[in-house]
C-alpha positions as CSV (number, residue, x, y, z in Angstrom):
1,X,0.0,0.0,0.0
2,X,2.9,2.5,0.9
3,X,4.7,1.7,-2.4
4,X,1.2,2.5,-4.3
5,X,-0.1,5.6,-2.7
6,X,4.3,7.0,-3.0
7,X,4.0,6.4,-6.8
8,X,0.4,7.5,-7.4
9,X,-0.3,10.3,-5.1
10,X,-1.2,13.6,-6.3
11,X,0.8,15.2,-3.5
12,X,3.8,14.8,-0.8
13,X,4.0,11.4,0.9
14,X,5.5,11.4,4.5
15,X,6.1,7.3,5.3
16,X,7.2,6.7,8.8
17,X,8.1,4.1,11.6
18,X,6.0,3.3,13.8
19,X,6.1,5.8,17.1
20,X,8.7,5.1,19.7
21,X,11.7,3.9,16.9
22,X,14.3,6.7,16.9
23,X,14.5,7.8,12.8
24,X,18.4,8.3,12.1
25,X,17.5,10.2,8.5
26,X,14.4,11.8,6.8
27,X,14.7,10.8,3.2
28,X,13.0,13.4,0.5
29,X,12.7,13.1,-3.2
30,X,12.8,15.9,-5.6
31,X,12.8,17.0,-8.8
32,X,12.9,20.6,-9.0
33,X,9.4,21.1,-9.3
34,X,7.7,23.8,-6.8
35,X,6.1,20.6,-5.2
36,X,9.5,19.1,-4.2
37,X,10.9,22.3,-2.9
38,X,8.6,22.5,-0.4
39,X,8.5,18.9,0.8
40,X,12.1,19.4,0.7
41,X,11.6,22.4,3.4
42,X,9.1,20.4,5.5
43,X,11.5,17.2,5.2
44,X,14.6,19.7,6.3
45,X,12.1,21.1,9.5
46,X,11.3,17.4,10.5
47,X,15.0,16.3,10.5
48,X,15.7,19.4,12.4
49,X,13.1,19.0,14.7
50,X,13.9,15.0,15.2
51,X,17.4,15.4,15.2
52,X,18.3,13.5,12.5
53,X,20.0,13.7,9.1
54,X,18.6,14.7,5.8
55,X,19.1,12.9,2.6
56,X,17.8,14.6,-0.8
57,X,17.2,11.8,-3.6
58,X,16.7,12.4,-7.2
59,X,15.7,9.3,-8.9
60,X,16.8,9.1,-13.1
61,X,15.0,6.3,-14.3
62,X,11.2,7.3,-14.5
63,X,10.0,10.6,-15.5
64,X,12.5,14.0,-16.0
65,X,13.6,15.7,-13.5
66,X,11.2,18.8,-13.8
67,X,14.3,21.6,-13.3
68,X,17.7,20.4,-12.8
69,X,18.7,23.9,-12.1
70,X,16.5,24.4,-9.2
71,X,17.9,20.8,-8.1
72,X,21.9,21.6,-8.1
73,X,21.1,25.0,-6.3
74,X,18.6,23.0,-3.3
75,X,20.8,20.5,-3.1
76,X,24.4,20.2,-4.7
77,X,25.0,17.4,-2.4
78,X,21.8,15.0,-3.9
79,X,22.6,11.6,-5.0
């Protein structure tokens, strides 16, 4: 169900552990897109606020990245 709703949803997707289990990184996915900038701020809040690292992820093989720009000034460190 989490691998369907990430790929098809119409908006950011937050998938978590279960309460309790300390996260050691917040993962975020983006693109360049106005969308991903702003999960990319609410993923850099949460890591902030759960004092854990943040790891930006832009994936090549399924659809363009929407501004590659955008991406290398957000995040010159993305894999």
């Amino acid at each position: 169900m989490a691998t369907h709703l990430l790929h098809k949803a119409p908006c950011s997707v937050l998938i978590a552990r279960p309460r309790g289990e300390h996260l050691r990184r917040v993962l975020v996915g983006i693109d360049g897109s106005s969308t991903s900038v702003l999960a990319l701020a609410v993923a850099a809040e949460l890591a902030l606020r759960l004092d854990c690292g943040l790891e930006k992820l832009v994936a090549h093989g399924g659809a363009a990245v929407h501004d590659p720009e955008v991406v290398a000034r957000l995040a010159p460190d993305v894999e």
